[in-house]
C-alpha positions as CSV (number, residue, x, y, z in Angstrom):
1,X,-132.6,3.2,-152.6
2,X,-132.1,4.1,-156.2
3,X,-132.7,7.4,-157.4
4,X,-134.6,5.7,-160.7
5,X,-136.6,3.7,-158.3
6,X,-137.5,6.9,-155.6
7,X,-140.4,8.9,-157.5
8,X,-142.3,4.7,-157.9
9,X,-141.4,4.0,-154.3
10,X,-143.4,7.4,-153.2
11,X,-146.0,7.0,-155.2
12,X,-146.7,3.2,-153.8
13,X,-146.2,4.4,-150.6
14,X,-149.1,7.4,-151.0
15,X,-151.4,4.8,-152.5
16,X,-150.6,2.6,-149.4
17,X,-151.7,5.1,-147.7
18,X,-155.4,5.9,-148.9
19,X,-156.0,2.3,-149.3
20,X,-155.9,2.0,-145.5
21,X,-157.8,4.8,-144.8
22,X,-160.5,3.9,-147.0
23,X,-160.4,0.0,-145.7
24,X,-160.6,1.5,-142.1
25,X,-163.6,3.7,-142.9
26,X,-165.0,0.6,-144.2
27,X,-164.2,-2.2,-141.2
28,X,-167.2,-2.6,-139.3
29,X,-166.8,-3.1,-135.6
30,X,-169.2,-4.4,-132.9
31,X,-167.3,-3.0,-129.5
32,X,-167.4,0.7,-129.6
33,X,-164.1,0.5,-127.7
34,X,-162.5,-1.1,-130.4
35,X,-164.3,1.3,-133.1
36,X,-163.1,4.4,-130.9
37,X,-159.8,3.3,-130.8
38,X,-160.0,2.5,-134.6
39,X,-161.8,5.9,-135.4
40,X,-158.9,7.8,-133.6
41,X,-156.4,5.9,-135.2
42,X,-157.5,7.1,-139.2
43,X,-158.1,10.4,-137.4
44,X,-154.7,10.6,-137.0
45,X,-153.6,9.2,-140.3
46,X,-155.8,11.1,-142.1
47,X,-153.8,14.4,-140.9
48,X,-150.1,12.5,-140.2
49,X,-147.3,14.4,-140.6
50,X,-144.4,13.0,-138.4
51,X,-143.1,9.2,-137.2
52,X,-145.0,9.9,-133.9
53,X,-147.9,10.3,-135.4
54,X,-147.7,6.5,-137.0
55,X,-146.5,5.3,-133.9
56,X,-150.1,6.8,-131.6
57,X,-151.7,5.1,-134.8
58,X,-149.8,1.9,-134.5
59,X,-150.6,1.9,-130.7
60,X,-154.3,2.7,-131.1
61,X,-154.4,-0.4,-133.6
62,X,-152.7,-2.7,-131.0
63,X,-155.5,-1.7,-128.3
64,X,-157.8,-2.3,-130.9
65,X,-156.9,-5.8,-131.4
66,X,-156.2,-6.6,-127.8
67,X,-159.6,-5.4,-126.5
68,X,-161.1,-7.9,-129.6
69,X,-158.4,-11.1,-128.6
70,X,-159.9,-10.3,-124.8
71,X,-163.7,-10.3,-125.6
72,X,-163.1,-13.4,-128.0
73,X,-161.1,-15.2,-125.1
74,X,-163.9,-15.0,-122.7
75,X,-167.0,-16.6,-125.2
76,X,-166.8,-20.6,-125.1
77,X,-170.1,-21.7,-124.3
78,X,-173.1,-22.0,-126.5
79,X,-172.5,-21.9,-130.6
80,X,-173.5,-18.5,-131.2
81,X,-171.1,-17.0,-128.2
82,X,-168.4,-19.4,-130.2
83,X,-169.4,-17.8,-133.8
84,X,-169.1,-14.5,-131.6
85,X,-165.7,-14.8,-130.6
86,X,-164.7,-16.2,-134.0
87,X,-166.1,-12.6,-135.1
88,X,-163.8,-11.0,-132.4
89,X,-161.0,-12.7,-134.1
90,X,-161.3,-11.8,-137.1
91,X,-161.9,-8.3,-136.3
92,X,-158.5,-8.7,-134.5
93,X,-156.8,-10.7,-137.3
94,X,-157.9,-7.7,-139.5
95,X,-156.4,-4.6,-137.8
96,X,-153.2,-6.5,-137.0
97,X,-153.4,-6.8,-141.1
98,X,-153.8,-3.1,-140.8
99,X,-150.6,-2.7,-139.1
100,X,-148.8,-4.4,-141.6
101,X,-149.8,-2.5,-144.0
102,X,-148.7,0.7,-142.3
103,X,-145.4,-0.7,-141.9
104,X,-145.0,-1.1,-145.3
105,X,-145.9,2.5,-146.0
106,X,-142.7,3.0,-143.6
107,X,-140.7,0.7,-146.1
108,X,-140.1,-1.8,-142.7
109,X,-141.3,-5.1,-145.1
110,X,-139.2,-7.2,-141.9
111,X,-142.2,-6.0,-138.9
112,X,-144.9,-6.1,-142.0
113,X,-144.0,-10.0,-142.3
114,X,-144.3,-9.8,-138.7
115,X,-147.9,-8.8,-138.5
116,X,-149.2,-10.5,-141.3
117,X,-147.8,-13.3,-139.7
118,X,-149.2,-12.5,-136.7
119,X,-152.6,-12.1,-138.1
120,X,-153.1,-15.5,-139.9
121,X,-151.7,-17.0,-136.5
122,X,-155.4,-15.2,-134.5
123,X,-157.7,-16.5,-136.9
124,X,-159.3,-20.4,-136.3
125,X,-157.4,-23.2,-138.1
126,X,-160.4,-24.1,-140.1
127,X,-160.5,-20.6,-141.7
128,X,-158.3,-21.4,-144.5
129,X,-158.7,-18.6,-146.8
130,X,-158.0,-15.7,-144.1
131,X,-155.2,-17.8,-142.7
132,X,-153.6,-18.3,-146.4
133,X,-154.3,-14.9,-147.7
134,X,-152.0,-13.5,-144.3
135,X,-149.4,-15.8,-145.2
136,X,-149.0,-14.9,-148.2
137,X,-149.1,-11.3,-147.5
138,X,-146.2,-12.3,-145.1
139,X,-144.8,-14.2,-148.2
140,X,-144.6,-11.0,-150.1
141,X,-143.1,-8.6,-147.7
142,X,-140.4,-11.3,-147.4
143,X,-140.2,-11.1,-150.7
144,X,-140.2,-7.5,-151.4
145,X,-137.5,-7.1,-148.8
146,X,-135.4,-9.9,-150.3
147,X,-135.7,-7.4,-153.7
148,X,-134.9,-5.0,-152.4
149,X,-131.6,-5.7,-150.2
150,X,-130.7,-8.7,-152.6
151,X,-130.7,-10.6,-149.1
152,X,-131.6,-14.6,-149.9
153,X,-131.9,-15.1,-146.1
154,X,-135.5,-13.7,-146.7
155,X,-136.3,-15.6,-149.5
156,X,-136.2,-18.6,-147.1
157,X,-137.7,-17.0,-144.6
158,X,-140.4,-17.0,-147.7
159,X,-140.2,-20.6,-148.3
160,X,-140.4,-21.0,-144.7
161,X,-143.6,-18.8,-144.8
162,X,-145.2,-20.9,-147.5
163,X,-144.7,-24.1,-145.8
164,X,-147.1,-22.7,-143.4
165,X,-149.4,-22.3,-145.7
166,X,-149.2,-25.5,-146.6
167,X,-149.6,-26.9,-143.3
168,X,-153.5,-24.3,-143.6
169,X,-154.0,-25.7,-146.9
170,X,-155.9,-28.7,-145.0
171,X,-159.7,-29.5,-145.1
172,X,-162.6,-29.6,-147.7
173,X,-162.2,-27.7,-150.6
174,X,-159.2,-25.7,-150.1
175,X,-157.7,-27.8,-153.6
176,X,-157.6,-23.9,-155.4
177,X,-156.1,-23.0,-152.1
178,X,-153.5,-25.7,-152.5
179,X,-152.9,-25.2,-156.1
180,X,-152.4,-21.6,-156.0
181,X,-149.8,-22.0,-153.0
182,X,-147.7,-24.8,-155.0
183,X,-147.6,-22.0,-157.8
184,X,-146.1,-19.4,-155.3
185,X,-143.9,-22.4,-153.6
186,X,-142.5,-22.1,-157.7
187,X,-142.1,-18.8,-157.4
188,X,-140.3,-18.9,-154.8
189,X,-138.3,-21.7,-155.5
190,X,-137.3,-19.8,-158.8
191,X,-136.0,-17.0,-157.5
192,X,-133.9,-18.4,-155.1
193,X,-132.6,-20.7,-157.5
194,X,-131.3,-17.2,-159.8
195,X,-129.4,-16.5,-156.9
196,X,-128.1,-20.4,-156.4
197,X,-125.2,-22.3,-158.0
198,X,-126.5,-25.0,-159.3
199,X,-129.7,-25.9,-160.6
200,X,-131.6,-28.2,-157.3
201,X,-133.5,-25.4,-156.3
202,X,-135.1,-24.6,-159.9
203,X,-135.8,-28.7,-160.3
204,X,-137.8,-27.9,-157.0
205,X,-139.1,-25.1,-158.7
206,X,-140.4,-27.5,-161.8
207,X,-141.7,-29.9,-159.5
208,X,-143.8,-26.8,-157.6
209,X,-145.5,-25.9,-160.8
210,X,-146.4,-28.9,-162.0
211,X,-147.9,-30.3,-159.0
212,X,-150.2,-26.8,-158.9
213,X,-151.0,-28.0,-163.0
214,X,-152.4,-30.9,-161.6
215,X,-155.6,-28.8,-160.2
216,X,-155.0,-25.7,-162.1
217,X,-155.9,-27.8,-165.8
């Protein structure tokens, strides 16, 4: 990393830091397992002073998430045991978020992608928001990492990322949705396009922003 860039870089990563601490203070869990194993986890945080104590963290999230996929998995019948489990997966969804996060505290934006990923792929389909709002959190490691290591093989990993968001961006009123997510496909599209010969990729990039124009008046 650059020496001009270090002081910035520590300072994001402290503030990545207390954000999650505060958000899981704040989550709100029904299963007490799942709120021990969270509770344990910011214990941990809060006082974290070595890799090992991320790891136990990390760990503690994944049972976290695995005890709420497991209680979701097992409600099917009537609609409020449905709207039950689609609580359980959200719950889920959201401390897998957590885990990205905490990767990118450790600067690893490859395993953030990963989780944020991860997450939009637990909630339901018809949850477009939650499903787009991970993406594009996976969009943006993607994109940090590409920054940072000047490597355009995540930047289409990014493009790759948006295209699934694309394929969420389906059902009623998710227009803002779409519009916003043809502005990021520009964005996108733009930057790779610096790093291109030629000029296809910034015509795509064109195309991108004025399609998102079309609802964004």
């Amino acid at each position: 990393m650059p020496t001009e860039k270090l002081l910035l870089t520590l300072a994001e990563i402290a503030q990545r830091h207390h954000d999650i601490l505060q958000r899981l203070s704040a989550l709100d869990f029904e299963d007490p397992v799942t709120k021990a194993a969270i509770d344990e986890a910011g214990t941990i945080l809060s006082r974290a002073d070595s890799m090992a104590a991320y790891d136990r963290a990390d760990a503690l999230l994944a049972d976290a998430e695995a005890s709420d996929m497991l209680a979701s998995g097992k409600r099917r019948l009537s609609n409020e045991a449905q709207e039950a489990a689609r609580r359980k997966r959200r719950s889920a969804a959201a401390t897998r978020t957590e885990r990205g996060e905490w990767s990118l505290t450790r600067l690893d934006y490859l395993q953030a992608a990963q989780h944020f990923k991860a997450a939009a792929e637990i909630v339901a389909v018809d949850e477009i928001e939650l499903r787009v709002g991970y993406l594009n959190r996976c969009a943006a490691a993607l994109d940090q990492y590409g920054d940072e290591k000047g490597d355009t093989r995540s930047w289409h990993r990014r493009l790759v990322s948006i295209e699934r968001v694309f394929a969420s961006c389906r059902g009623p009123n998710s227009s803002p949705t779409w519009a916003r997510t043809q502005n990021d496909l520009g964005n996108a599209l733009a930057k790779l396009g610096g790093r291109e010969s030629g000029t296809a990729r910034l015509e795509e990039a064109v195309a991108a922003y004025r399609e998102a124009l079309k609802e964004r008046t």
